[in-house]
Steps between C-alpha positions, in 0.01 A plus 500: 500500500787285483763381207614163463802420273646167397781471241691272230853453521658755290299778554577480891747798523282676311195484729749503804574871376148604463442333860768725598345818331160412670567425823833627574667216588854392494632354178538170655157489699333576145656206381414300715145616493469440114615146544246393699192305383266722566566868637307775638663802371305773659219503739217712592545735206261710317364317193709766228809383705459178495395487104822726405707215723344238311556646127865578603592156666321336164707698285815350699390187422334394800098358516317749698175550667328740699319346745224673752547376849169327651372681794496251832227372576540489893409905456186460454259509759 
């Protein structure tokens, strides 16, 4: 699983310290991270992780998704 984060303007420090709790990042690097478009937040997470990321980056203000990564299809035989 994977969460993808996008944000409005004045909720962007906010989500950037969420980011930060998340994933550990710098300060800055969160910020930087919130401002884009569209973000992946955190990848290849269990599905509880990924949900708990989701409710706390919406409650920052952010719109957030969990999204399940599509297996490739060059895998298969």
């Amino acid at each position: 699983m994977s969460c993808a984060s996008r944000t409005h303007g004045s909720s962007t420090l906010d989500v950037a310290q969420v980011v930060r709790r998340l994933t550990g990042l710098s300060l800055w690097r969160s910020e930087a991270l919130a401002m884009q478009v569209s973000a992946v937040i955190l990848d290849g997470v269990p599905q509880e992780d990924a949900d708990a990321a989701v409710t706390a980056l919406r409650e920052a203000g952010a719109q957030a998704e969990a999204r399940e990564r599509p297996k490739p299809d060059f895998l298969k035989p």
